[in-house]
N, C-alpha and C positions, 0 to 999 in steps of 0.2 A: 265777428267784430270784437275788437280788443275791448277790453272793460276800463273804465274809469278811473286813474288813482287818486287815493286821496290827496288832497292840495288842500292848503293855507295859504292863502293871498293875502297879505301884506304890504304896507307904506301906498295904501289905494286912495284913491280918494271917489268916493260910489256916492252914484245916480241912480240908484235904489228902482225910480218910477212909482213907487206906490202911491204918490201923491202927485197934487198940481204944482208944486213947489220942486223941481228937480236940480236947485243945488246941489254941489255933491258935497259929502262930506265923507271928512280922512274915517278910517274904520278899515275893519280885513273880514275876510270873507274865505269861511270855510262847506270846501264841499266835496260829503265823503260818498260814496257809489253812485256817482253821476248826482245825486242831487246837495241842495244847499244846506247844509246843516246850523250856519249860523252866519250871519253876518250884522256887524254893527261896531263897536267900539271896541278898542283890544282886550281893554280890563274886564270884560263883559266873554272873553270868548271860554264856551266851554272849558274843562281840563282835561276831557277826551276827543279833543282837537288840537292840545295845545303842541303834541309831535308830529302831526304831519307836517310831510316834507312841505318846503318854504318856496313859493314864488314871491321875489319883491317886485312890485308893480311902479317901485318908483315915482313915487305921487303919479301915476297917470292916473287919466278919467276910467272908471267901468263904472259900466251900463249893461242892462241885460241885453245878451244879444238880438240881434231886428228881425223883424219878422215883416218878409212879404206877403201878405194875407189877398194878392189876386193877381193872378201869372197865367200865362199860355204856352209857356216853356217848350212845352211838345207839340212840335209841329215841325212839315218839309217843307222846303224850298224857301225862297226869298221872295219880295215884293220889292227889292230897291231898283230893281225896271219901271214898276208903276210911282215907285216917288218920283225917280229922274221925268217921267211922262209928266207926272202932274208940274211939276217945277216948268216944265217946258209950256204948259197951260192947256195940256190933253185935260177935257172931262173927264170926271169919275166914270159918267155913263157911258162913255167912251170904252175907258177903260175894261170895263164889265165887260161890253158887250164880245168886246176881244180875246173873253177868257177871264179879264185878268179878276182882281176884288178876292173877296172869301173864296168865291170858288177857285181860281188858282191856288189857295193854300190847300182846301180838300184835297184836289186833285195829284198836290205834292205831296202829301200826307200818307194817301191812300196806298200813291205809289211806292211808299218805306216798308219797309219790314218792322217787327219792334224792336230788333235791335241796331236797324239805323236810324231810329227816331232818338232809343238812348245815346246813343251816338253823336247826332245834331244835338241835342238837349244838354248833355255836361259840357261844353264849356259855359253856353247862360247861364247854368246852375254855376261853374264854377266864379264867372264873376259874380255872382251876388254874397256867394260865399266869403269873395274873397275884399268885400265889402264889410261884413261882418253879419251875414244873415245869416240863423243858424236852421231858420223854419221856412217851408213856401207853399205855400199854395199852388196846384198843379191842375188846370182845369183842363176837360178833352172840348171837345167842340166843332174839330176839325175834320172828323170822319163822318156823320152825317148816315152813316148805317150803322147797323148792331156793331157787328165784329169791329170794324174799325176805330170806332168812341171805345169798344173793350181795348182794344190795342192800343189806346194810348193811354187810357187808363195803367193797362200793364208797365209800357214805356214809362211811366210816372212814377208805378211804385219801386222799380227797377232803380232809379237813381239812388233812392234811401238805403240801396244793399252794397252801391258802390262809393257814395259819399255820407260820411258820419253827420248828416242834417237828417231834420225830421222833416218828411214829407206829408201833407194832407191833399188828397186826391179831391175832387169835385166834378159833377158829372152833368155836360152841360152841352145833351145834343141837342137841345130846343136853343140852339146858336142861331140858326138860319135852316132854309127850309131848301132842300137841294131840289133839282130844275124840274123832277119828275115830279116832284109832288108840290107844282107852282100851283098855285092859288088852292091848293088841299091842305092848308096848317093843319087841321083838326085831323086829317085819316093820317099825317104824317106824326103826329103826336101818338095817335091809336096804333100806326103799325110798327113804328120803330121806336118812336122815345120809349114809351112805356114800355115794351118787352124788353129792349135794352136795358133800362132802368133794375129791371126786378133781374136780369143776368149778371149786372156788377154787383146786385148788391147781393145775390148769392155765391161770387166768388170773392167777396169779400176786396169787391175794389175800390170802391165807393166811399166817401164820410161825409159828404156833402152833396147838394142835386142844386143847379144854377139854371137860369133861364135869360134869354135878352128879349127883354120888352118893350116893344118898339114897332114904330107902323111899317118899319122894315123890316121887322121881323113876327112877332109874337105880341096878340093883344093878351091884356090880364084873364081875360075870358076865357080864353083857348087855352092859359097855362096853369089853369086850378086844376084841372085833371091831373096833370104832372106832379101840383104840389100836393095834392091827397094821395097822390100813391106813394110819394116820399114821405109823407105823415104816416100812413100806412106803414112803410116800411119800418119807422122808425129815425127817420134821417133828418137833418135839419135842412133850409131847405137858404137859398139866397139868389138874388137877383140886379142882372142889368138892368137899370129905371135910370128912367128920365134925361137920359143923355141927352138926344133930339127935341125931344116933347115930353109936355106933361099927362101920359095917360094912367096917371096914378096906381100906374104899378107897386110901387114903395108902398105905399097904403095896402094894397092885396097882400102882398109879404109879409107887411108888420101882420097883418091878421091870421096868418101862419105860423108868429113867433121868429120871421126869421133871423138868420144871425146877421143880414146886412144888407143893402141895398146898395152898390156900386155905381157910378157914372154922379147922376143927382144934376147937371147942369141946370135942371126945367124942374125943380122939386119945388112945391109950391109950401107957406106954413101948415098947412091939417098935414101934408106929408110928413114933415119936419115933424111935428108934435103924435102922426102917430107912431112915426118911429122912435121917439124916444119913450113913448108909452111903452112899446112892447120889448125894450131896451137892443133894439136893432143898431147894426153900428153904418155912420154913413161912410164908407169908404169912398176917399175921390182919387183921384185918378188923371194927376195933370198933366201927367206924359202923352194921353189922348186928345187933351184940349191942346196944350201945346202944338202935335202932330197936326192935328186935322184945320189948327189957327180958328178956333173957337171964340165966340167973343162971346157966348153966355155964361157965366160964370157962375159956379153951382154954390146956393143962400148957405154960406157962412153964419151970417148975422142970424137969420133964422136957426139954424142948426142948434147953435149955441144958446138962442131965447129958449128956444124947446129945449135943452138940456141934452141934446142927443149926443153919445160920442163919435167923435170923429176918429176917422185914419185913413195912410196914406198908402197905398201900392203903386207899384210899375206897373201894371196892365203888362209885361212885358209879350208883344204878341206881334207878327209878320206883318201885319199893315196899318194899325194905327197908332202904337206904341211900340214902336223898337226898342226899349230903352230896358237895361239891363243894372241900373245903378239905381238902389234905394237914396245912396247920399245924394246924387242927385236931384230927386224926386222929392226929398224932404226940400230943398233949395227951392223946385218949382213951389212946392205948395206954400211956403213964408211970400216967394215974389209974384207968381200969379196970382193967387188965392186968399193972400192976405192972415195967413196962418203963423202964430207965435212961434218960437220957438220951442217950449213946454210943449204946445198944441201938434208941432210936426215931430219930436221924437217919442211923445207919450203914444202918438199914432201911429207911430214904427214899433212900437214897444207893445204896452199895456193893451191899447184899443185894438191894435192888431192880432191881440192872441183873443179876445172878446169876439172879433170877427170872425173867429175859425173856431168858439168853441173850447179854447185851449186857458179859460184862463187862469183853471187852478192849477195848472201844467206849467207856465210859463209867461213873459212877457213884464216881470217884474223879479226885483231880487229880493227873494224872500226864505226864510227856512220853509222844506218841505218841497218848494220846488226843483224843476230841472234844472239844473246847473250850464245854462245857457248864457254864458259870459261872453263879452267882448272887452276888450284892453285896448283903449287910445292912447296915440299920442298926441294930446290937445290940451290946452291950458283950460278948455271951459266947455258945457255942454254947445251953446251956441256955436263955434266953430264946426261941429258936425254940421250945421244947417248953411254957414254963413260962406265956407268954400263950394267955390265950383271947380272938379276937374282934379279934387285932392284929395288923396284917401289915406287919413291917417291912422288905419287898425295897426294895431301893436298884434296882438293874437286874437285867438277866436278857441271858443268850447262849447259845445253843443252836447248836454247831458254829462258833462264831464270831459268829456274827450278831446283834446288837441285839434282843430279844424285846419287853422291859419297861425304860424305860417307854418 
């Protein structure tokens, strides 16, 4: 992979993120071997900065580049058969019973190789990149036996060797419970998650371990085991809750430490407040509620009494978030969910490198970190949230390095 050069970013006008205040202000921004060596005022810049080579940004907006912090990237086949069904007024149960649902995606999964999984998988990765995301979250979920959760795990780290984005992997075969091992959660946890588990994390594929909690899938009970052996390991640990129902999954997590709790539709306040105890971030996820036409809407107002941070990802995944565009996704979360503007790109940004872990590494623009830029062309941050269907990246650098265009 090419290295980094050093740049001097000039005539900017930077949305920093480090704060709740994300005006931007005019300032340049230097960044020498992939990370940020200084940024703020010109009078103020280093004088072993002052000759790197010059990009003028042209008073455009920068912002640190967005980070997807909850994707399904990796995976076969489509589900836009079972949308056209449902649109036609076919039950989901229906649907299921025909094959179709999760298990249709296994089953397409299974049948890839790994490298026609990287295959299907770069163009998703390509548009989000070409959004300005320079980091993603990559969760497996869709193989449901050993090798195959390893196999997409591999598909996942695989992307980061062919495109200049940083990849965080997540391992997340307590998805759902394949047909052999119906109504056996608990020996399907004992024979396959678990040994699973302890195979990525000794081939080093692993950074995270996920679960979906849920009466259709996974109670809190059944999934302690999982997250003690992720504690065990060493791994941090995060969790589908409360999408459908409130079985206080969120709650078992935060007592984990985890890094996050995703969905939240059904989070009740002890929820809310013990995740901001154990500083757990609530990622939501409106491209799901959108999809499935959801009318519970997951406690904002709670969230924010409890002081918990928020953030936003695409879920991007074959049946119930299709959706491939963070700007988008920041759009849904101001118009369905009732989110500020501050509150949806601080959550593409800051919150989302909190959710993965990342965030002396990235997610604000600071000296010391990665040099994880984007460059708009937009007159104000709000415009990032306030279009739909328009994408105004100017460039993209992820560690330094050139992404977009």
């Amino acid at each position: 992979m090419r290295s980094a050069p050093n740049t001097l970013f000039t005539n900017a006008r930077i949305a920093a993120m480090t704060g709740d205040d994300i005006a931007p202000v005019s300032g340049v921004l230097a960044m020498r071997d992939g990370r940020i060596a200084y940024v703020g005022p010109e009078h103020g810049l280093p004088a072993d900065c002052a000759d790197f080579p010059v990009v003028d940004c042209g008073g455009r907006l920068v912002t640190p580049a967005l980070i997807d912090c909850h994707t399904h990237i990796v995976y076969g086949g489509s589900r836009a058969k079972e949308f056209e069904m449902r649109l036609e007024g076919v039950p989901y149960e229906e649907i299921a019973r025909a094959g179709g649902g999760i298990v249709s995606t296994v089953k397409a999964t299974n049948a890839l190789s790994e490298d026609e999984l990287v295959e299907a998988a770069l163009p998703r990765l390509d548009a989000l990149t070409g959004e300005g995301v320079a980091t993603i979250e990559i969760k497996s979920g869709y193989g449901l036996n050993i090798e195959a959760e390893l196999k997409m795990l591999r598909a996942a780290k695989r992307l980061a060797e062919l495109r200049p984005v940083r990849i965080r992997t997540t391992y997340l075969a307590a998805h759902a419970t394949p047909p052999e091992y119906k109504g056996r959660n608990a020996d399907y946890i004992t024979d396959v998650v678990l040994p699973g588990l302890e195979a990525a994390h000794r081939d080093g594929l692993v950074d995270a371990v996920d679960a979906f909690c849920e009466g259709i899938a996974f109670s809190p009970e059944e999934l302690k085991p999982l997250f003690e052996k992720a504690r065990a390991l060493g791994l941090p640990v995060k969790l589908h809750a409360e999408q459908l129902s409130n079985l206080h999954g969120a709650e078992m997590a935060a007592s984990f430490g985890a890094l996050s709790s995703d969905h939240l539709e059904y989070l009740d306040e002890a929820g809310a407040r013990a995740m901001a105890a154990a500083g757990s971030v609530a990622v939501l996820l409106p491209g799901a509620f959108y999809t499935l036409k959801e009318t519970q809407h997951p406690p904002v107002a709670a969230l924010r009494q409890a002081g918990a941070k928020i953030a936003l990802a695409t879920d991007c995944n074959p049946g119930t978030s299709p959706l491939t565009s963070l700007l988008l996704t920041m759009n849904m979360g101001a118009t369905l969910f009732g989110l500020t503007v501050s509150e949806c790109l601080i959550g593409v940004t800051r919150n989302a490198a909190q959710a993965l872990g990342l965030s002396g590494e990235t997610g604000t623009l600071e000296a010391g970190k990665a040099a994880d830029i984007a460059i708009w062309d937009v007159a104000a941050p709000a415009e990032l949230v306030y279009r739909i269907g328009f994408n105004p990246l100017h460039s993209l650098y992820a560690e330094g390095r050139e992404v977009h265009p």
